[in-house]
LOSE-214841 format. One line per 2 residues: number of its first residue (from 1); their letters; for each residue x, y, z of C-alpha. Coordinates in steps of 0.05 Angstrom, whole numbers, plus 5000, padded with zeros to 4 digits. Example, Ala and Ser with C-alpha at 12.3 -4.5 7.8 and 13.67 -1.06 7.14 Angstrom:
1	as	5246 4910 5156 | 5273 4979 5143
This chain:
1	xx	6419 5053 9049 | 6356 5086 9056
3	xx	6310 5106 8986 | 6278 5173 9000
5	xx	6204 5182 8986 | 6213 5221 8928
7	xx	6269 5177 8901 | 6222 5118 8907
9	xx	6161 5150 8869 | 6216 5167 8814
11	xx	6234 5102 8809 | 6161 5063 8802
13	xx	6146 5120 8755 | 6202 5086 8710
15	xx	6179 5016 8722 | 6110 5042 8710
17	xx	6113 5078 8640 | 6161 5015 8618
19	xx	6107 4980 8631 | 6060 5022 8595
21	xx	6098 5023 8530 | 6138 5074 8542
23	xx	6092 5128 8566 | 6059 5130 8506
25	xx	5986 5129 8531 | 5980 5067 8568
27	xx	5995 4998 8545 | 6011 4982 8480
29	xx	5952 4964 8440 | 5946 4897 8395
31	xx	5965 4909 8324 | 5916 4925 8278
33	xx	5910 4875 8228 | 5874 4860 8156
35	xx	5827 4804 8159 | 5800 4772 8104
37	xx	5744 4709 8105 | 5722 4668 8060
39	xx	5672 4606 8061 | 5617 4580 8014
41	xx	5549 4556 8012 | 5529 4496 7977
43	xx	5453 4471 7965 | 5443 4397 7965
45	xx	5377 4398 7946 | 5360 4374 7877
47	xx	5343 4445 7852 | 5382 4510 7856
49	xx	5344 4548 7919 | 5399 4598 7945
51	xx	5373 4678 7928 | 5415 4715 7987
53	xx	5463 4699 8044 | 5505 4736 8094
55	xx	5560 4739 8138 | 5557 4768 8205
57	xx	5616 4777 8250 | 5593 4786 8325
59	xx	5532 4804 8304 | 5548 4854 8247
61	xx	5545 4845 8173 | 5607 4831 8139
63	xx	5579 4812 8074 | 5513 4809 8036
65	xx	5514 4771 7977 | 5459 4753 7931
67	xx	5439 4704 7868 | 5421 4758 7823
69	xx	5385 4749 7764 | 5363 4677 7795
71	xx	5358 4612 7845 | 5433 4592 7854
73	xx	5463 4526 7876 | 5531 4553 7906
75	xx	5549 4620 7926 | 5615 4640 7951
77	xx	5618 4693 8014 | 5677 4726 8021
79	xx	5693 4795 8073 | 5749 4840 8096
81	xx	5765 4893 8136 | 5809 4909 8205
83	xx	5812 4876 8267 | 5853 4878 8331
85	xx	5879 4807 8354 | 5851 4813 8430
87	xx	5844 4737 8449 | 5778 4742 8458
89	xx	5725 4698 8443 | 5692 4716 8370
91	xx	5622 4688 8337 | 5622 4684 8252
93	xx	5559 4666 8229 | 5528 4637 8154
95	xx	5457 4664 8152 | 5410 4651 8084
97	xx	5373 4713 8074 | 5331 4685 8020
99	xx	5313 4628 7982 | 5268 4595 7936
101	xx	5245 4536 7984 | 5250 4541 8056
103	xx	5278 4498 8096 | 5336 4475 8051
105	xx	5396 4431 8065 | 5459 4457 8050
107	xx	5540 4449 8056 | 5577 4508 8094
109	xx	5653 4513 8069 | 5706 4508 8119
111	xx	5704 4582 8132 | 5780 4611 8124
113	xx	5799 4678 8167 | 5868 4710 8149
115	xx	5899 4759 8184 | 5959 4800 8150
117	xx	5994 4858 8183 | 6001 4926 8150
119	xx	6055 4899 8102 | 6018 4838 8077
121	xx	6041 4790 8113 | 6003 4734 8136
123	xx	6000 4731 8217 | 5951 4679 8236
125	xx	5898 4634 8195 | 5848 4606 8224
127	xx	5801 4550 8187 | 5739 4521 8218
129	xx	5694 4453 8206 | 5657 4436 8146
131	xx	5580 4431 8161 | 5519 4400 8141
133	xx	5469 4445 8162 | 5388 4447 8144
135	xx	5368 4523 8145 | 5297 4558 8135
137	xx	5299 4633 8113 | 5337 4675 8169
139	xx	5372 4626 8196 | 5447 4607 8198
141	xx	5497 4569 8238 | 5554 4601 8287
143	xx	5626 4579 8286 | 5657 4617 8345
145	xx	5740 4627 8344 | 5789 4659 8395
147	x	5831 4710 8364
């Protein structure tokens, strides 16, 4: 048996678009999913120095959260918003903004990422390492995750 041409470019069509999804616009995209991340900063110094810190998330700032009225010792960070799960490599970064003396020692949180699909439903959690870090104003320290 012989496949005609036009028999045989019906036929990858069909293996083509099944594996496309269907023909819906090309493969099927990762699900988007609600991610939500939470860590804390800690000052070990004998005096409460922490005024502002942030969260950045490849670069872009998840969360800004500041002291307030004064110095803190401990100040929670927490962010959420969408993301696609596309196994590639991701950087989450603790950055103090401001603070009364500079450089200070502090304790990063394990920092906790959560993912939940559109029902609510945790997918995936991911918790990184404690650290011990020593920061002067502006800088932070980078945990980077595959997700």
């Amino acid at each position: 048996m012989t496949v005609k041409p036009p028999a045989a470019a019906a036929i990858l069509l069909c293996f083509c678009l099944m594996a496309c999804g269907g023909g819906h616009g090309g493969p099927t995209a990762p699900a988007e999913l609600q991610v939500k991340i939470t860590t804390a900063l800690l000052d070990t110094s004998p005096t409460a120095t922490i005024l502002e810190a942030k969260l950045l998330l490849d670069g872009k700032l998840a969360t800004d959260a500041s002291a307030g009225a004064g110095a803190l010792g401990f100040l929670d960070l927490f962010a959420q918003g969408t993301a696609r799960m596309d196994g590639q490599q991701h950087t989450l970064s603790v950055v103090i903004a401001r603070q009364t003396v500079s450089p200070t020692p502090y304790i990063v949180a394990p920092p906790d990422i959560s993912f939940f699909d559109a029902s609510g439903n945790r997918v995936d959690d991911i918790r990184l390492e404690q650290r011990n870090v020593t920061l002067a104003t502006g800088q932070g320290t980078d945990y980077t995750f595959t997700f």
